[in-house]
BAFI-3210 file (N, C-alpha, C; in Angstrom, 3 decimals, decimal comma, padded with zeros to 6 digits):
// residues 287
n [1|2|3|4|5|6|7|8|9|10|11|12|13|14|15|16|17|18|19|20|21|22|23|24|25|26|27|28|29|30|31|32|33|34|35|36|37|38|39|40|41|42|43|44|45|46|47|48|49|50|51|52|53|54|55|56|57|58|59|60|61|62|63|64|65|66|67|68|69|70|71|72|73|74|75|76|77|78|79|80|81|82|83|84|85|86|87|88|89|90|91|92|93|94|95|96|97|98|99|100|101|102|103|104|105|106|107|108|109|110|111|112|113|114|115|116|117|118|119|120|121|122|123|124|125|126|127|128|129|130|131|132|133|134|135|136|137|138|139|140|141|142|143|144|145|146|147|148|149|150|151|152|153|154|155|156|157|158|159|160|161|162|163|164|165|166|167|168|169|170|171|172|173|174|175|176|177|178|179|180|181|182|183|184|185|186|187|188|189|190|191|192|193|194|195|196|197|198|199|200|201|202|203|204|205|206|207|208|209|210|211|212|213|214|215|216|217|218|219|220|221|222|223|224|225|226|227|228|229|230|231|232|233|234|235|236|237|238|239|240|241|242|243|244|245|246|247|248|249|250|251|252|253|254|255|256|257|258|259|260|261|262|263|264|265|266|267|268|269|270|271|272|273|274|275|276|277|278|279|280|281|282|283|284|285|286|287]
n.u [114,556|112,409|110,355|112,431|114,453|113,915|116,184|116,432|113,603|111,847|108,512|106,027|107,322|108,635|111,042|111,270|112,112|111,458|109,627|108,745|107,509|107,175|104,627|102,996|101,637|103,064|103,892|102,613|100,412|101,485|102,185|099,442|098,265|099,675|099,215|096,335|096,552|097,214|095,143|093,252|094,061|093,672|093,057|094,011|094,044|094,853|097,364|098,423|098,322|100,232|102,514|102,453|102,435|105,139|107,209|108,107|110,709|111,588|112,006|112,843|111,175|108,535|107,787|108,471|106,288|104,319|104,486|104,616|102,238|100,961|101,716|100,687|098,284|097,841|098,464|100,934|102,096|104,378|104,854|104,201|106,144|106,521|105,524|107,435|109,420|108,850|108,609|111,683|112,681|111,377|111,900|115,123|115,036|114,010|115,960|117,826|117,106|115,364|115,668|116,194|114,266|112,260|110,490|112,173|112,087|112,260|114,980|116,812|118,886|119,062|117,591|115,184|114,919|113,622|111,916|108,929|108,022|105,070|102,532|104,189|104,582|106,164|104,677|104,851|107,067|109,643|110,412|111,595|109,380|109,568|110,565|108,480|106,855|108,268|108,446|105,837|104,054|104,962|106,047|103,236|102,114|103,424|103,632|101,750|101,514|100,877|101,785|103,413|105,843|107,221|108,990|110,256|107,782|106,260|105,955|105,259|102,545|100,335|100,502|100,639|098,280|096,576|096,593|095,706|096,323|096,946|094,762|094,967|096,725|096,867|098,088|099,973|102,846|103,963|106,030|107,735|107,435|107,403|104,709|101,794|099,095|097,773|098,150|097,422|094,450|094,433|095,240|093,160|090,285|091,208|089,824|091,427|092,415|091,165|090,778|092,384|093,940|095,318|097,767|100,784|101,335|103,676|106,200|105,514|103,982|101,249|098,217|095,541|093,570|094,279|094,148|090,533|090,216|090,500|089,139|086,604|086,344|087,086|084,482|082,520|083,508|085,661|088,101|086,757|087,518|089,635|091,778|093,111|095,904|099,054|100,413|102,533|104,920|103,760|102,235|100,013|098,827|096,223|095,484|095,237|097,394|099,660|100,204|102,687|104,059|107,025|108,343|106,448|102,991|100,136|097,606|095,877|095,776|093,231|093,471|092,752|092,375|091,235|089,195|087,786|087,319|086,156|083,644|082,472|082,419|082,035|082,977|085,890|088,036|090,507|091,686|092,221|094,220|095,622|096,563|099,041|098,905|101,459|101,543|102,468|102,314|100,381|101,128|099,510|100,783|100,928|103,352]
n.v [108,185|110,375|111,907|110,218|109,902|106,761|103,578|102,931|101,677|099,216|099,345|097,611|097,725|100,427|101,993|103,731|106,180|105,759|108,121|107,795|107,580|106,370|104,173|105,319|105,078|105,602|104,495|102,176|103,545|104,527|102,259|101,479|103,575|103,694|101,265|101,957|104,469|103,267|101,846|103,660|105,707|108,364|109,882|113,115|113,416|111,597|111,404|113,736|113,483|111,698|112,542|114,473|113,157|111,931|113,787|114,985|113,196|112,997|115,694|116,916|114,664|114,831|117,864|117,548|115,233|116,975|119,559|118,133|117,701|119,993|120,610|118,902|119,460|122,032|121,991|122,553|125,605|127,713|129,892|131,114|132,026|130,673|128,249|127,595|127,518|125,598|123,339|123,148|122,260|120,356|118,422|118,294|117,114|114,429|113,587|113,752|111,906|109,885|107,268|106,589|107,289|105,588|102,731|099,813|097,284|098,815|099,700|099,252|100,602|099,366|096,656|098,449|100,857|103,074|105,304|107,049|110,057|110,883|112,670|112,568|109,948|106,837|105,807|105,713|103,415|101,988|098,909|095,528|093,026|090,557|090,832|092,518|090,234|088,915|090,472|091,173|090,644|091,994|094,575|095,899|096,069|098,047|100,304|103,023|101,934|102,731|103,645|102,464|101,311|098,923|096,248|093,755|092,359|090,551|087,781|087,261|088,413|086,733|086,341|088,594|089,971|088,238|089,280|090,350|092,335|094,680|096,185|098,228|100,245|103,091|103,782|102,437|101,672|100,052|099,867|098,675|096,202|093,992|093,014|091,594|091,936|089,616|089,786|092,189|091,593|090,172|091,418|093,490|091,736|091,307|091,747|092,573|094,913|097,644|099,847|101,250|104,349|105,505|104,300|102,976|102,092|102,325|101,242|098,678|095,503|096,291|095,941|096,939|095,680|094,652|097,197|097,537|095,914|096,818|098,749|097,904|097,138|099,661|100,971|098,640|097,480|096,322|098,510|101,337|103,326|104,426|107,023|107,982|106,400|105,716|105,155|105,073|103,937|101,543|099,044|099,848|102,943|104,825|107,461|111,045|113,198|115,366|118,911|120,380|123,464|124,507|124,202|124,181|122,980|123,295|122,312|119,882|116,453|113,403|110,870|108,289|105,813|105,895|107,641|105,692|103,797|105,193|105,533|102,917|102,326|104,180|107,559|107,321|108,183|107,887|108,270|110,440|113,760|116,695|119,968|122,338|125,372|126,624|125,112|122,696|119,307|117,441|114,767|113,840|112,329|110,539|109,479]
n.w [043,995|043,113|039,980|038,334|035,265|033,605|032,090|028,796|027,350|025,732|024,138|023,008|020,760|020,389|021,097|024,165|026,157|029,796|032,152|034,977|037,551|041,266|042,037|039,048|036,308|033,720|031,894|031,044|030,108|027,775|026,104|025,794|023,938|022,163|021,027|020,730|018,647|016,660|015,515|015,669|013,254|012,696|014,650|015,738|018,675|020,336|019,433|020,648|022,799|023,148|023,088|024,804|027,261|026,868|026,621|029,303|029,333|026,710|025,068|022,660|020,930|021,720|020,571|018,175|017,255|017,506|015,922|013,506|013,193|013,127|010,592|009,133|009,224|007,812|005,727|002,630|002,673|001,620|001,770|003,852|006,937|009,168|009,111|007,060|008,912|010,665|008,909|008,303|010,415|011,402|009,343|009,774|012,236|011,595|009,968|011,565|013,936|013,376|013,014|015,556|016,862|015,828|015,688|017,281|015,119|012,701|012,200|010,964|008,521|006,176|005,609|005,804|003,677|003,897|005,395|006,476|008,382|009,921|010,942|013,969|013,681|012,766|009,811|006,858|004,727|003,227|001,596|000,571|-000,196|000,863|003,193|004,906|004,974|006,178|008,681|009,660|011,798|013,893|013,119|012,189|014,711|015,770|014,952|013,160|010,216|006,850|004,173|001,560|000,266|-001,932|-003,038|-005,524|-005,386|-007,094|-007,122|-003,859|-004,143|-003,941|-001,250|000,030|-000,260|000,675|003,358|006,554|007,605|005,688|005,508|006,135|005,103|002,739|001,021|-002,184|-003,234|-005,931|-008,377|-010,866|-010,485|-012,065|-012,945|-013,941|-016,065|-014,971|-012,393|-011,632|-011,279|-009,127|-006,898|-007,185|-006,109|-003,664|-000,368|001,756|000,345|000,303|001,372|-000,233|-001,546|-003,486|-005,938|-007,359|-010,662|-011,909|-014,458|-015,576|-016,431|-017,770|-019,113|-021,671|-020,206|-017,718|-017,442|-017,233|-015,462|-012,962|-013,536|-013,018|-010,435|-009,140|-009,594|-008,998|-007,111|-004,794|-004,363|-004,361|-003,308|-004,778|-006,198|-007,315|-009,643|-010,940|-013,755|-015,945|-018,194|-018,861|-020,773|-021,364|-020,940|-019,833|-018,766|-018,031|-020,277|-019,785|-021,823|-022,694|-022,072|-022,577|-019,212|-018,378|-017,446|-019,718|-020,292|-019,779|-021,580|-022,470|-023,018|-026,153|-025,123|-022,093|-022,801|-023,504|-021,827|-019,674|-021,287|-021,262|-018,440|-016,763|-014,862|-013,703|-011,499|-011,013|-013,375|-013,777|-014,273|-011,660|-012,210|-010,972|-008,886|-009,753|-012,635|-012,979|-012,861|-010,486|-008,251|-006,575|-004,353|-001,288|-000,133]
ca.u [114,397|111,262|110,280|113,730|114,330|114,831|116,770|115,479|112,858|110,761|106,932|105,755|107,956|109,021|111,913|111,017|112,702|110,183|109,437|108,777|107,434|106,493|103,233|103,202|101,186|103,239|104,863|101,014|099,552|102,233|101,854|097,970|098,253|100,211|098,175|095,099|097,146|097,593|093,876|092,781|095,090|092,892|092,335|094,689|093,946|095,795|098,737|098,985|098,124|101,162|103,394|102,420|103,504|106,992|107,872|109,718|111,834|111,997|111,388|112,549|110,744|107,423|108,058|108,325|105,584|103,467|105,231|104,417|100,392|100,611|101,868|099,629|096,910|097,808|098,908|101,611|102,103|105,351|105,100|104,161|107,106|106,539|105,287|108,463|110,522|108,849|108,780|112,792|112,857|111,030|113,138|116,442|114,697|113,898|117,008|119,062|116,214|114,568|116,226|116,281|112,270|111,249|109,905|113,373|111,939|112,777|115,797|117,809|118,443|119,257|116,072|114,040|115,864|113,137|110,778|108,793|106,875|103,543|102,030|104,758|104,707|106,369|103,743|105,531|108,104|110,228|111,225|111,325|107,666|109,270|110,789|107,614|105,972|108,638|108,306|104,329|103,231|105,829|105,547|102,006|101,883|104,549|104,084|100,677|101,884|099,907|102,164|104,054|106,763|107,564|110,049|110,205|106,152|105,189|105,697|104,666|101,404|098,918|100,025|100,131|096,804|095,818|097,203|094,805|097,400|096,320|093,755|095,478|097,127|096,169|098,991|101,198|103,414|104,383|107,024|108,863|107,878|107,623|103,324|101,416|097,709|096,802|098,525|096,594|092,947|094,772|094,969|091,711|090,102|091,483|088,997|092,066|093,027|089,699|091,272|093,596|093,660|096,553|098,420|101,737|101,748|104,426|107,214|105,543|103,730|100,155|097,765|094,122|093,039|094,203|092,757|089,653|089,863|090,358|087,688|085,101|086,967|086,461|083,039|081,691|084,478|086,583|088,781|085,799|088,431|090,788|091,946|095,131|096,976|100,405|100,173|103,662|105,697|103,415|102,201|098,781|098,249|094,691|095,557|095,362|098,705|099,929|100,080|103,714|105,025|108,476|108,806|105,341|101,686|099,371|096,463|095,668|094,342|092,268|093,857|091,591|091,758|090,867|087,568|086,647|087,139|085,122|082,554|082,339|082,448|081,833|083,663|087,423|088,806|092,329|092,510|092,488|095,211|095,602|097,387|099,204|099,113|102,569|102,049|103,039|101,806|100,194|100,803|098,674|101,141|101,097|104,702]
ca.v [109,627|111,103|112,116|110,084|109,317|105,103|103,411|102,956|100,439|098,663|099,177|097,547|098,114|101,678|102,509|105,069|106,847|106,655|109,205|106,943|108,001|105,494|104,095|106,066|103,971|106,216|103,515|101,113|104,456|104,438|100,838|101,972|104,828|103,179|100,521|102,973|104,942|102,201|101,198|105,026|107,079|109,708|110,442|113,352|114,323|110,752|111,467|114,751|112,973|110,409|113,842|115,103|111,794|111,601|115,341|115,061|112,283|113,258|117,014|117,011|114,053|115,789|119,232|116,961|115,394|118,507|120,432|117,432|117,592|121,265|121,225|118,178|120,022|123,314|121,733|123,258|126,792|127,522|131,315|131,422|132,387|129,820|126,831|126,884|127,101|124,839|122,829|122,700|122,339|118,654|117,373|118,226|116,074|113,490|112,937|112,884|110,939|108,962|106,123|106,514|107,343|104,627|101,308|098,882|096,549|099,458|100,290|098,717|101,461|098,218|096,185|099,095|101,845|104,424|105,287|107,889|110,196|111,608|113,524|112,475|108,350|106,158|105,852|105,075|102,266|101,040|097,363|094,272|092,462|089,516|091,386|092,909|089,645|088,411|091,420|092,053|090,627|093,126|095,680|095,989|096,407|098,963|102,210|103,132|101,696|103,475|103,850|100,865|101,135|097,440|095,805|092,196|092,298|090,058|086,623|087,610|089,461|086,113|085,779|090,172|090,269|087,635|089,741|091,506|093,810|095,502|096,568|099,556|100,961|103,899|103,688|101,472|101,902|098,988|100,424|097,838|094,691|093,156|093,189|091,462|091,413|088,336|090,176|093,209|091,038|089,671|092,619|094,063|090,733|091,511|092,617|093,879|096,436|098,438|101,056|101,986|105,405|105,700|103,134|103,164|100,809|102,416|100,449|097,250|094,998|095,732|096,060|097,795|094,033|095,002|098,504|097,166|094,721|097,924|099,660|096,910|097,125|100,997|100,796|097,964|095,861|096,425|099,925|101,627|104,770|104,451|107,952|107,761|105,413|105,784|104,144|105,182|102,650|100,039|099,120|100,718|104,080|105,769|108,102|112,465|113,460|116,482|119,354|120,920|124,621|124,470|123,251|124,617|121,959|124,267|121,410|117,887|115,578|112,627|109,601|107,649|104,460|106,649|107,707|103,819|102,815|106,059|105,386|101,754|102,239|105,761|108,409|106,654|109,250|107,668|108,137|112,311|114,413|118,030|121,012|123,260|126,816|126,560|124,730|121,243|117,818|117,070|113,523|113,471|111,494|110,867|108,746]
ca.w [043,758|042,615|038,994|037,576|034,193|034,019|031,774|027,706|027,716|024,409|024,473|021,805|019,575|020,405|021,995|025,126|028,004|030,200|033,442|036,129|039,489|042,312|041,609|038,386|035,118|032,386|030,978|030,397|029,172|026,996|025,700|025,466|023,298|020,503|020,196|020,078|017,582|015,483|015,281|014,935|012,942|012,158|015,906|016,381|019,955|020,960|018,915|021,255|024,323|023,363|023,157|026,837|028,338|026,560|026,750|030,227|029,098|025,112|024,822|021,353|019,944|021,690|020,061|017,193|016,963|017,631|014,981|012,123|013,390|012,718|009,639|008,516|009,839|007,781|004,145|002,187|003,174|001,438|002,104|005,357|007,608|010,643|008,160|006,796|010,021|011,357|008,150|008,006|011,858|011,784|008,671|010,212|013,446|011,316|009,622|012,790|015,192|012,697|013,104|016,892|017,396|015,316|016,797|016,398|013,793|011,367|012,351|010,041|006,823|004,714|005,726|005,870|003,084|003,868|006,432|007,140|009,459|009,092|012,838|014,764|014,101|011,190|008,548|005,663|004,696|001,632|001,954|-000,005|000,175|001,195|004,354|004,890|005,633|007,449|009,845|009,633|012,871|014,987|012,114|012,467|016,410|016,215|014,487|012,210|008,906|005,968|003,242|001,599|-000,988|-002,250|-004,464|-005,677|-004,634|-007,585|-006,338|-002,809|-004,412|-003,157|000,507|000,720|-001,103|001,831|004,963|006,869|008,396|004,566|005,190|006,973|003,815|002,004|-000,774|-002,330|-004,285|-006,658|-009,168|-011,265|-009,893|-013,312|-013,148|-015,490|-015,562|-013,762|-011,101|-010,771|-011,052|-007,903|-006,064|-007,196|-006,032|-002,383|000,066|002,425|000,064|-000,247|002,130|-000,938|-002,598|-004,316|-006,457|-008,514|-010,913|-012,977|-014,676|-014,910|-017,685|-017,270|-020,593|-021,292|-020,080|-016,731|-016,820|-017,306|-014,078|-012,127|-013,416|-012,622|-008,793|-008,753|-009,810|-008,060|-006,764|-003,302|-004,571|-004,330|-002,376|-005,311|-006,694|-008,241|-009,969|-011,836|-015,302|-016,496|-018,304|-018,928|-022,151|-021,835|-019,773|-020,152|-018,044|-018,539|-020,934|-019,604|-022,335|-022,237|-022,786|-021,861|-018,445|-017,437|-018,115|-020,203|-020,389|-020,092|-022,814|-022,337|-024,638|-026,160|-024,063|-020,936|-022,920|-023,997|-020,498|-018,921|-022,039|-020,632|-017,118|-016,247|-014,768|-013,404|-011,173|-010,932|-014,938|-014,370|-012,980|-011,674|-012,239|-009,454|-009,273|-010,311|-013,368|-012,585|-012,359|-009,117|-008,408|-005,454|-003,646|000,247|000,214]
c.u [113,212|111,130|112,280|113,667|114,814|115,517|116,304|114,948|112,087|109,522|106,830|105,994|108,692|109,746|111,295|111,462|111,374|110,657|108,636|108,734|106,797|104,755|102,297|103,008|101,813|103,587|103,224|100,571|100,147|102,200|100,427|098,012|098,449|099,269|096,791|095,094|096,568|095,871|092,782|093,691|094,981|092,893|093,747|095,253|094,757|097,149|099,204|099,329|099,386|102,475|103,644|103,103|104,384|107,720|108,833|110,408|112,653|111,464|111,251|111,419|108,939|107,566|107,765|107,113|104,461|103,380|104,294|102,669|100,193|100,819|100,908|098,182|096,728|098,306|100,099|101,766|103,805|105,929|104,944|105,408|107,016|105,746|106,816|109,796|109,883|108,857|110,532|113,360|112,611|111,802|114,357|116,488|114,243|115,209|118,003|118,426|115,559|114,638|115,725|114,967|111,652|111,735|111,498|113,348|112,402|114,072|117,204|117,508|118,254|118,075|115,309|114,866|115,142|111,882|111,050|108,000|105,750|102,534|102,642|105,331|104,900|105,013|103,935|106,814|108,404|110,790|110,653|110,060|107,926|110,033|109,825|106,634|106,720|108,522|106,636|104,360|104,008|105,436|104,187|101,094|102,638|104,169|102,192|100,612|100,515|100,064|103,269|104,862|107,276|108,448|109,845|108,629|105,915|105,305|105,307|103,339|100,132|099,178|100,092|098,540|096,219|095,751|095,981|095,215|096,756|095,558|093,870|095,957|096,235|096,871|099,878|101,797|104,577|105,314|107,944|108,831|107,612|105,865|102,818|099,480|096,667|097,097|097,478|095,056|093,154|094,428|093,457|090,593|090,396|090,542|089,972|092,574|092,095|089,862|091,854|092,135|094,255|097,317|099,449|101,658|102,771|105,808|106,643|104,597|102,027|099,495|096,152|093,401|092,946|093,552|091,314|089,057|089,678|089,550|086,566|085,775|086,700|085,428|081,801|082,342|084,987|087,755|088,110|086,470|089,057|090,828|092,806|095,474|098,198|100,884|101,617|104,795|104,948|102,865|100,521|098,652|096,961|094,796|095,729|097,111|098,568|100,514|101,840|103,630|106,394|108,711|107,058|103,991|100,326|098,477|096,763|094,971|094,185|093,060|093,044|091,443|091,487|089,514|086,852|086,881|085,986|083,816|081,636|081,759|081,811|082,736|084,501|087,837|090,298|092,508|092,671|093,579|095,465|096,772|097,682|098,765|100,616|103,109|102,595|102,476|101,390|099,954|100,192|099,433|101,677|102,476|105,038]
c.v [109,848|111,540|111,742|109,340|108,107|105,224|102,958|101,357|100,019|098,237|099,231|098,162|099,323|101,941|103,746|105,232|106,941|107,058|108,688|107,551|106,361|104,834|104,559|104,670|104,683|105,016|102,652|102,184|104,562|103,607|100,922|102,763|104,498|102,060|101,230|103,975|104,232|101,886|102,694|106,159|108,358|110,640|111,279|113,570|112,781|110,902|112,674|114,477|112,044|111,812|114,658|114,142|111,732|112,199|114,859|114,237|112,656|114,193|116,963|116,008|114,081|116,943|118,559|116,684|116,384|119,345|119,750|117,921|119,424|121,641|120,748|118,778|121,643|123,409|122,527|124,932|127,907|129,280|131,987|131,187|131,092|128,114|126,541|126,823|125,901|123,271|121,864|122,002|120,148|118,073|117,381|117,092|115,158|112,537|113,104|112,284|109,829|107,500|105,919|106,115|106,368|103,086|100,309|097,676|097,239|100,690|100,395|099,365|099,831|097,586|097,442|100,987|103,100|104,450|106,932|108,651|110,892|111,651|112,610|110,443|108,201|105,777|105,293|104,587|101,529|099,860|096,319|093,333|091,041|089,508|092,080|091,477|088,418|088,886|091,610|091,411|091,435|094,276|096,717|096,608|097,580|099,970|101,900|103,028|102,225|103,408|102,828|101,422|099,676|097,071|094,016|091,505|090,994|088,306|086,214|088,138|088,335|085,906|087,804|089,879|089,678|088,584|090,641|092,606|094,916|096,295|098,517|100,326|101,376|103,874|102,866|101,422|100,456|098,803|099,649|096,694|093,564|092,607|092,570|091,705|090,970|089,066|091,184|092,781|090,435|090,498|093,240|092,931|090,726|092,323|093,587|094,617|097,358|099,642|101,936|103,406|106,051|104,255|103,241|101,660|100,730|101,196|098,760|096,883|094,952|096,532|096,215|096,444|094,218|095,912|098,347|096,491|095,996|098,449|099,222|097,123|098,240|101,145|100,351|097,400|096,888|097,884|101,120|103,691|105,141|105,781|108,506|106,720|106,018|104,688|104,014|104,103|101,409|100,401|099,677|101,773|104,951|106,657|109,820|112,504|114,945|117,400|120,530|122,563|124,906|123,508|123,412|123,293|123,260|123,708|120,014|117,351|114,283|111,476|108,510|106,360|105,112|106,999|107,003|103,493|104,063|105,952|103,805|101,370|103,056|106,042|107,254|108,168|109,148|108,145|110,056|112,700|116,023|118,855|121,900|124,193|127,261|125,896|123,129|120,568|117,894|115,475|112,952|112,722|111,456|109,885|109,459]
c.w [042,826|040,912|038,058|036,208|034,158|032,492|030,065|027,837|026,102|024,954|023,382|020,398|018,981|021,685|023,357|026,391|028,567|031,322|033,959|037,268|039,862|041,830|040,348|037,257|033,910|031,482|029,993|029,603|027,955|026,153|025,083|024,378|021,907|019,898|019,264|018,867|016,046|015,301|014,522|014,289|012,837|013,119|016,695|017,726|021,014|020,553|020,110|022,956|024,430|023,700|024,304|027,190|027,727|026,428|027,981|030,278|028,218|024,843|023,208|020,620|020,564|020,809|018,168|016,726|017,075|016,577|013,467|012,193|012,867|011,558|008,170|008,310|008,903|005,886|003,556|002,157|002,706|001,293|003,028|006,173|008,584|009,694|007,702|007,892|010,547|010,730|008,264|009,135|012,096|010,427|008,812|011,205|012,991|010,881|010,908|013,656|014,128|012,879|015,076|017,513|016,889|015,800|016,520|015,152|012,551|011,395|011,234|008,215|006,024|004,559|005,231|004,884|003,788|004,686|006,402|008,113|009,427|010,937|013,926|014,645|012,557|010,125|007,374|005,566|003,196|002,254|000,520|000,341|000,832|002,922|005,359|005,513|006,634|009,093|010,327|010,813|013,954|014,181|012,461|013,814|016,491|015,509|013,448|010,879|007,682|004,472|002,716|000,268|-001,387|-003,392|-004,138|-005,110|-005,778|-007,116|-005,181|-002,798|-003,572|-001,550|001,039|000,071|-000,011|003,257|005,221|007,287|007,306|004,319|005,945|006,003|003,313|000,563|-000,640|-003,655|-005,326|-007,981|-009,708|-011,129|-010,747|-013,168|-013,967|-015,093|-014,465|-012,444|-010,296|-011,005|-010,035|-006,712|-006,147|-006,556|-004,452|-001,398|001,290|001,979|-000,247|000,227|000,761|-001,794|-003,119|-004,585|-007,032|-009,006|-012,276|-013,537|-014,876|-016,420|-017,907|-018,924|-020,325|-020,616|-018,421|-015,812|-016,531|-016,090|-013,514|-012,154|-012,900|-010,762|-008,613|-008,907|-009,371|-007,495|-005,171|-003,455|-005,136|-003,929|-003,581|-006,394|-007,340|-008,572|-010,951|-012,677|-015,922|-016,566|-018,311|-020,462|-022,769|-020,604|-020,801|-019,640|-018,886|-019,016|-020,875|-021,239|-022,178|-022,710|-021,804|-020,641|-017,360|-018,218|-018,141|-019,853|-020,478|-021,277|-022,483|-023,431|-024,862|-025,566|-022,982|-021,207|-023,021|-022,637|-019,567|-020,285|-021,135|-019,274|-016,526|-015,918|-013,615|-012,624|-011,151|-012,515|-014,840|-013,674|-012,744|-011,817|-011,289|-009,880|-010,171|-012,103|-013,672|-012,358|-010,929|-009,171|-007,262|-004,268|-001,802|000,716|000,605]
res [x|x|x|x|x|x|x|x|x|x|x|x|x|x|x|x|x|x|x|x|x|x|x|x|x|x|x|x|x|x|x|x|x|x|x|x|x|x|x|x|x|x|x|x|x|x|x|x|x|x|x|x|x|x|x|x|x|x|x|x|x|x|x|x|x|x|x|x|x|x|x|x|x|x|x|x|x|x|x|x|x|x|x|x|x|x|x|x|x|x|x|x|x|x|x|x|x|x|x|x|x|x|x|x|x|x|x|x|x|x|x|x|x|x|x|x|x|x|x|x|x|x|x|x|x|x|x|x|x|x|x|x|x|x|x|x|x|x|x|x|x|x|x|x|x|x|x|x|x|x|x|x|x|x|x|x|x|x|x|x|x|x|x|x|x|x|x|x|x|x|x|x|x|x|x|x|x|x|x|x|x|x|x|x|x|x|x|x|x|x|x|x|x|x|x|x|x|x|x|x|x|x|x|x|x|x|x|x|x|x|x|x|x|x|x|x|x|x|x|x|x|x|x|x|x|x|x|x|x|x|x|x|x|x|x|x|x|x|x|x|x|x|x|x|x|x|x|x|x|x|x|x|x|x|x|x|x|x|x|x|x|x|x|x|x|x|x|x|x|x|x|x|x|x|x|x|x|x|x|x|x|x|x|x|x|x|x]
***
């Protein structure tokens, strides 16, 4: 029978009903697409083209991605009437498909606590670093990985620092993983993380010794992109100290290891940070 839906199939790494006619290449284009995805993320007009072909199988998780590209495409809008329907519309369809739409390597909440989606495809991922390189060569093929949340990273830091998969990340977030130094002249020292432009390196043991590596890496070294970092909780942050009145940030101030390292170096853009309209920290963050 003619235009019938078959039975769920795995293309590289992504579950998909496909819509199967006779002689009919949806399925390869399909297989095509993601890869091409994955190599160009930037390049919305394939993300839309992956959304035509999987509509008459998976209306919703077309509509879906369509919805995310429009809203990516349109930034925070939090007074516009149809931004926020359509806002509440794709995180209701995330939290009940999420699991479903994404590739089966990250299916598993426990492996994989937190994933998410960013114009229609997984993007970002919390896991353990040493789950992370058990999975990377499926990982990698399967969805447009971007955004990395990591735990227990620091004994794993020289064979990630090696991976070229890395070089695909824009942020990473490294929060706790007991940091010292030597660690982050490791990372800075990596030519597959040059992509990065955002860092957390809160919670962790790193000292103006470290800041210093970074700066020579933003300056002249391989994090050349790098526009954020998150200093908080270590035993030296240079970073802008928000200015309180009540619950609102009047002004930033500058602390003086932030001016000896921009005296030193020059201008550090990760060491500044902005203010909303609202008043509030902007922590720039694309998790």
């Amino acid at each position: 029978m003619p235009n019938e839906i078959s039975e769920a199939k795995t293309v590289e790494g992504l579950r998909l009903f496909s819509f199967e006619r006779p002689g009919h290449g949806n399925l390869l284009l399909l297989q095509d697409l993601v890869q091409r995805i994955i190599q160009r993320p930037d390049e919305i007009a394939l993300r839309r083209e992956y959304a035509s072909l999987v509509e008459p199988a998976n209306p919703a998780y077309a509509a879906f991605i369509r919805d995310q590209i429009w809203l990516a495409q349109r930034g925070r809008q939090p007074g516009n009437a149809d931004w926020l329907q359509r806002s509440r519309s794709t995180a209701e369809a995330e939290l009940r498909h999420g699991r479903e739409w994404a590739p089966p390597v990250l299916r598993s909440k426990r492996r994989y606590p937190r994933i998410a989606y960013r114009s229609g495809f997984v993007e970002t991922i919390e896991t353990a670093a040493s789950r992370l390189l058990a999975d990377a060569g499926e990982l990698f093929r399967s969805a447009p990985i971007r955004y990395l949340i990591l735990t227990g990273a620091k004994k794993h830091l020289p064979v990630l620092a090696g991976l070229p998969a890395m070089r695909s990340i824009l942020a990473l977030d490294l929060t706790r993983c007991d940091l010292e130094d030597s660690d982050l002249e490791l990372l800075c020292s990596s030519p597959n993380l040059a992509g990065l432009r955002w860092l957390s390196l809160a919670g962790n043991r790193i000292t103006r010794h470290g800041a210093e590596a970074l700066a020579v890496a933003t300056k002249s070294g391989g994090l050349r992109h790098l526009g954020y970092v998150d200093w908080g909780g270590n035993p030296f942050n240079p970073c802008d100290r928000p200015v309180w009145d009540q619950d609102l940030v009047v002004d930033l101030e500058q602390p003086p290891g932030g001016r000896e390292l921009e005296a030193a170096y020059g201008h550090l853009p990760w060491l500044h940070r902005q203010v909303t309209e609202d008043g509030l920290l902007d922590y720039a963050s694309p998790l």
